[in-house]
Each structure stands twice: as C-alpha cells, then as structure tokens.
NUKOLKE-313571 format. One line per 3 residues: number of its first residue (from 1); their letters; for each residue x, y, z of C-alpha. Coordinates in Angstrom, 2 decimals. Layout:
# residues N
NUM = A = X/Y/Z ~ ...;
//
This chain:
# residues 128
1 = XXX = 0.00/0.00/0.00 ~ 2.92/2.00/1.23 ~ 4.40/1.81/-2.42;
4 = XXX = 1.02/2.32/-4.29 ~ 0.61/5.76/-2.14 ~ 4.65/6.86/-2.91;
7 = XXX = 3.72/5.80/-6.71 ~ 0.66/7.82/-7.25 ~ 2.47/10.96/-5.38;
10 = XXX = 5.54/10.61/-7.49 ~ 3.07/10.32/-10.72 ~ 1.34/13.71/-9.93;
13 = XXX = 5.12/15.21/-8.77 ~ 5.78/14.81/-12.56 ~ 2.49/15.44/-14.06;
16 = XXX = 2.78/19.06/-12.03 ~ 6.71/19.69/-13.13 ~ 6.05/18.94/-16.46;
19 = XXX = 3.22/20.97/-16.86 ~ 5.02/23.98/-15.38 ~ 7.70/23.01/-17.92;
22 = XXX = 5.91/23.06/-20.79 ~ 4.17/26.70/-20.41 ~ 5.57/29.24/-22.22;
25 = XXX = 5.46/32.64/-20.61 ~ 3.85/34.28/-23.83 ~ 4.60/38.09/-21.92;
28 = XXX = 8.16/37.15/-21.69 ~ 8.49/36.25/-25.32 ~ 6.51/39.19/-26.62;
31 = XXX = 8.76/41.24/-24.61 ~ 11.81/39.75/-25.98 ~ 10.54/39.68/-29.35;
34 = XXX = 9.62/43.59/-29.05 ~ 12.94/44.39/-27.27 ~ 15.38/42.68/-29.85;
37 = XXX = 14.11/40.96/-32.61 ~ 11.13/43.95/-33.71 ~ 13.49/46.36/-35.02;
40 = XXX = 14.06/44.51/-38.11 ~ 11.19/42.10/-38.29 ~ 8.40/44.49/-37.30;
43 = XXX = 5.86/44.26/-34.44 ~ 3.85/42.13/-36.73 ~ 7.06/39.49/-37.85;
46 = XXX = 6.62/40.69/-41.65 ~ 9.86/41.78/-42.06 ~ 8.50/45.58/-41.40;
49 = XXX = 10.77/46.91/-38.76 ~ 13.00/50.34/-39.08 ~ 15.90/48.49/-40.16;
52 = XXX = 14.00/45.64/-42.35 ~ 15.41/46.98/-45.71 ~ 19.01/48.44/-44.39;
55 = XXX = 20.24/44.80/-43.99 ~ 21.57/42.77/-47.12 ~ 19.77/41.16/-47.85;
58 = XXX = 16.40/42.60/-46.52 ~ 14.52/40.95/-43.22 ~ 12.39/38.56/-44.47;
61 = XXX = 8.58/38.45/-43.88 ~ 8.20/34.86/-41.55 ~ 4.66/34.61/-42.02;
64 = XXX = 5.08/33.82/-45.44 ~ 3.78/30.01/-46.64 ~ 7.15/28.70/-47.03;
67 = XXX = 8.63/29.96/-43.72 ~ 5.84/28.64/-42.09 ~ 6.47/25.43/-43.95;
70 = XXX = 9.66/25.56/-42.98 ~ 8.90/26.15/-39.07 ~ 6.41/23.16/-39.19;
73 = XXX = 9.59/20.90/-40.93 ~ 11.94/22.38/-38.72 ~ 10.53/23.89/-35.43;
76 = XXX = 13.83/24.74/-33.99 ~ 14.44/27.45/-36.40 ~ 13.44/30.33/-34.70;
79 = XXX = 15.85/29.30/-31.82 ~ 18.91/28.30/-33.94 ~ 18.98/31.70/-35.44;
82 = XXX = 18.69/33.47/-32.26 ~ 22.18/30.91/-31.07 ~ 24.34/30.47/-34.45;
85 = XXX = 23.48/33.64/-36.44 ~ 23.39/31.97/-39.71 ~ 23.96/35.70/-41.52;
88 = XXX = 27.26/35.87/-39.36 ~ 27.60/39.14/-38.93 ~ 24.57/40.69/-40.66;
91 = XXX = 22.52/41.96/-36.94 ~ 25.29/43.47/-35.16 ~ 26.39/45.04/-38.73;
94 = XXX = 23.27/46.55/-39.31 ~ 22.31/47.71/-35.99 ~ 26.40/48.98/-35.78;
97 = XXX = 25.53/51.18/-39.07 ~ 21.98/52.65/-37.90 ~ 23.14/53.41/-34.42;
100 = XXX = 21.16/51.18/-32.57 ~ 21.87/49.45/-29.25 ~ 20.59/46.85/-27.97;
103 = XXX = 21.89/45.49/-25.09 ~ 23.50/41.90/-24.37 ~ 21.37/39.53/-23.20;
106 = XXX = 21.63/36.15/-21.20 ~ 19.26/34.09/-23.02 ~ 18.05/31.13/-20.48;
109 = XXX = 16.32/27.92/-21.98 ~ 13.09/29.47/-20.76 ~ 13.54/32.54/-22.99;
112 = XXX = 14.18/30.79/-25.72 ~ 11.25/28.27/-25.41 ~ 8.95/31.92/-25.06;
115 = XXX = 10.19/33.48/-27.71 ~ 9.96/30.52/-30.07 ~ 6.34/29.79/-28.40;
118 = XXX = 5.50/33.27/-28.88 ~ 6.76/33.85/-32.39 ~ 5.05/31.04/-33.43;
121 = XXX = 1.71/31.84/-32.54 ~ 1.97/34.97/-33.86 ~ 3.28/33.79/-37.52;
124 = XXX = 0.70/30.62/-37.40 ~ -2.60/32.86/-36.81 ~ -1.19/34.95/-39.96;
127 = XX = -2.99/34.34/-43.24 ~ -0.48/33.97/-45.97;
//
C-alpha cells in the first residue's frame, strides 16, 4: 500500500513539473521579441521593422507560406537563429551602421522556449 501511495504521489510530482515546464510565458516572449528581434522584423514578424530593408539582404517576412512550412519541418528554427546567427555578422552590422543598441542579453532555456512559443503563434494565426 505504502508503495502504491509513494507511486501515485511521485506520478502527480511529474504530471505538475512537467506541466510547469511546458508553459511558455507568452509576456516574456513578446517582450523579448519587441525588445530585440522587432526592429528589423516588425511588431507584426513581416519583415517591417526600421531596419528591415538596411540589412543585405532585406529581413524577411516569416509569415510567409514557405517559412511557415519551414517552421512546421523544422521547429527549432526560430531558436537556432537566435544561437548560431546563420547571416554571421549581418545583426550586429546593421544595428552597428543605424546606431542602434541593444543590449547583451543572457538568453536562459526558458527565454528561448517563449520566444519561439511566442513567435510562433503569432506567424501561425497569420494568413499567408
């Protein structure tokens, strides 16, 4: 019985941690989003942001059928740009030649998980 009772309270342990895991903090993503991503890819992720067309090549519009294609194929994408920069230099360029700072950031896991979460709803409820 003693087992049974220490099963069934280590069952709902993990239910309960892996719900709180798996919430995305959608305020914390829109924030991030807003604070450093916005500038180029516009409030509303279309590639519409101050600096959109001053990078080379232009910020592209990620609510488009094929990047949306490609998020569903690929869901990390959002997340591996944000870590390996696959433009090398291109961000820090352009924001270096339009004056704009943006401060360094330490990304945690959960940031990245709400920004990706929160990014994604945004460019899924798009109609393209």
């Amino acid at each position: 019985m003693r087992a049974k009772t220490l099963l069934i309270a280590l069952l709902g342990f993990f239910a309960l941690t892996q719900s709180a895991i798996s919430l995305a903090d959608t305020a914390n993503g829109k924030a991030l989003y807003s604070q450093r991503c916005a500038v180029c890819h516009g409030a509303d992720i279309k590639g519409t942001g101050p600096l959109a067309r001053k990078n080379n090549p232009p910020t592209p519009d990620l609510t488009t059928a094929a990047f949306k294609k490609r998020l569903n194929d690929y869901p990390g994408v959002i997340v591996s740009s944000v870590i390996l920069r696959p433009n090398g230099d291109l961000i820090p360029k352009t924001l270096r030649e339009n004056g704009v700072k943006i401060p360094p950031h330490a990304w945690s896991v959960n940031d990245f998980r709400d920004l990706h979460q929160y990014m994604s709803g945004v460019i899924s409820h798009t109609n393209k």
